[in-house]
Structure formats: C-alpha cells, structure tokens
C-alpha positions in Angstrom: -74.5 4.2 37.4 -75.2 0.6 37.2 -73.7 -0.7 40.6 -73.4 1.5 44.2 -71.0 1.7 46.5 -73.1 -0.3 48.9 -73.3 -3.4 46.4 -69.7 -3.0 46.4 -69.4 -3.2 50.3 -71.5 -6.2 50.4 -69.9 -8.3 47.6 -66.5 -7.3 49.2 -67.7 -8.7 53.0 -69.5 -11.6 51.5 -66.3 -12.6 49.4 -64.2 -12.2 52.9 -66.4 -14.6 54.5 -66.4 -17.0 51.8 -62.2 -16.8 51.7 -62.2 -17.3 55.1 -64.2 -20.5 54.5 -62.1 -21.6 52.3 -59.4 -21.3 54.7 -61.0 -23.4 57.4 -61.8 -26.2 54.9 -57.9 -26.3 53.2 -57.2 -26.3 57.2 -59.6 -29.3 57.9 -58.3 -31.0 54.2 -54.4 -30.6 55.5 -55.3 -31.4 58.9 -55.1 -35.5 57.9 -51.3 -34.5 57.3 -50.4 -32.9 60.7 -50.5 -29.8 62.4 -47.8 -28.1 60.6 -49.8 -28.5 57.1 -53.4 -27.8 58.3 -51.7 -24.2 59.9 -49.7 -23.2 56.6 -53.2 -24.6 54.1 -55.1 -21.7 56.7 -52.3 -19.3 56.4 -52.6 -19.3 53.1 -55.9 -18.7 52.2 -56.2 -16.5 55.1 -53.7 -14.0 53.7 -55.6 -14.1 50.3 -58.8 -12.8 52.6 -56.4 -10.3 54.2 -55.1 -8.6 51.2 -58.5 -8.2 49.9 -59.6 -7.1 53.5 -57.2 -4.7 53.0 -58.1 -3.4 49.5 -61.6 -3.0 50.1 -61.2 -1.2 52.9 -59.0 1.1 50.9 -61.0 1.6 47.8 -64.2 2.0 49.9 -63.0 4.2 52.1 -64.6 7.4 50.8 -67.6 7.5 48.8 -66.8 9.1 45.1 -64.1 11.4 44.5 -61.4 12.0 41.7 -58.8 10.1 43.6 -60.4 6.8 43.1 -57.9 4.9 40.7 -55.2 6.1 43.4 -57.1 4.1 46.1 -57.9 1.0 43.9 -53.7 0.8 42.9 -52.5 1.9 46.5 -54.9 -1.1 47.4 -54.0 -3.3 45.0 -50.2 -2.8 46.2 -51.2 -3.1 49.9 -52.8 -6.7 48.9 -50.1 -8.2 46.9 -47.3 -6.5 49.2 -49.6 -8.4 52.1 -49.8 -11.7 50.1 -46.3 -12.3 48.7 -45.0 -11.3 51.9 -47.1 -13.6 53.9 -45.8 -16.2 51.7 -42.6 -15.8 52.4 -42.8 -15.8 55.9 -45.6 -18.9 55.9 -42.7 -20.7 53.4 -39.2 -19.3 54.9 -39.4 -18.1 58.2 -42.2 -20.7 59.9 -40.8 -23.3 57.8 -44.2 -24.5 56.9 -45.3 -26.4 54.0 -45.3 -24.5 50.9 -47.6 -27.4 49.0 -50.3 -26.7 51.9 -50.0 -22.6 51.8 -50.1 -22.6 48.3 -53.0 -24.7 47.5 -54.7 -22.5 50.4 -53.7 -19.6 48.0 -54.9 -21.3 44.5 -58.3 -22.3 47.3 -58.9 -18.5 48.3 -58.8 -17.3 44.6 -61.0 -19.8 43.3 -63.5 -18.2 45.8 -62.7 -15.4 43.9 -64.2 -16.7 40.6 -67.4 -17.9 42.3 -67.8 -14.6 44.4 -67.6 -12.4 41.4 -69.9 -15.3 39.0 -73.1 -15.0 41.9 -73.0 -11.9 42.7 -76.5 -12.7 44.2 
C-alpha cells in the first residue's frame, strides 16, 4: 500500500484550509467592487471547500472495507449536488454576482491542482 488513510486525512484538511484561503482572498479581491461581489467571490469558493468537506468526510469515514467505491461516488454526488446547488442559490435566489461566485469557484479548484502537485 503506497499511501494510508492518515495521509489521506491530512491532504484532505490541508486542501480545506487552503480552499478556504482562497475564499477569503477572491473575498478581499471582489471586495474593491462592493459588498455584494466580495460575499458571492466567498460564497463561491467556500462551497467548493464544502463539497470536498463533505466528500472527505464520506470516503474517510471508516477505515478499509469493500464498500469503499460506494462511499467515494455517494461522496462525489454529495459534493457536486452541494456545489451546483450552491450556485444556484448564490446566482438566483441572493441575486449575487455570478462573475464574482464563479471565479471563486474556478479560485477553489485551482487550489485543487496545487494541493494534489505538493503533496508535502
């Protein structure tokens, strides 16, 4: 076995940190724009780090076990489920600026591509 579930744990906190990072800096970027704009470039970088919250916590919820590809697609569900519909109520139902939420989207995923290229 070449990685443990503990290395998993860590990588999976240390890439929620670093998306909710992200989402305080797309917040301070939009914040030059207004209020409206630095809550939605937040929001949407913040419900990137959710859904992953969310599907880490599922797939690392038991150690081992034949049922693991269920967790990682019932997680992977959970996120996306979590991100398109926090989209849709950042975009339709606050009324918020969908430039701001979506860069804070395309912000928390390039996090993604750093996290997973230092894995430290």
């Amino acid at each position: 076995m070449l990685n443990s579930i503990a290395s998993g744990r860590r990588l999976a906190l240390r890439l929620l940190l670093w998306q909710l990072f992200a989402a305080m800096v797309v917040g301070l970027a939009f914040s030059v724009r207004g209020f409206r704009w630095a809550i939605a470039g937040a929001a949407g970088a913040a419900i990137v780090a959710v859904g992953n919250a969310l599907l880490s916590t599922r797939l690392f919820s038991q150690v081992g076990g034949a049922e693991a590809l269920w967790r990682l697609l019932t997680g992977m569900v959970l996120k996306w489920a979590v991100i398109v519909g926090g989209l849709i109520t950042i975009m339709f139902q606050f009324k918020l600026p969908p430039l701001a939420a979506i860069t804070g989207l395309v912000a928390a995923y390039a996090v993604n591509l750093l996290a997973f290229r230092f894995k430290g």
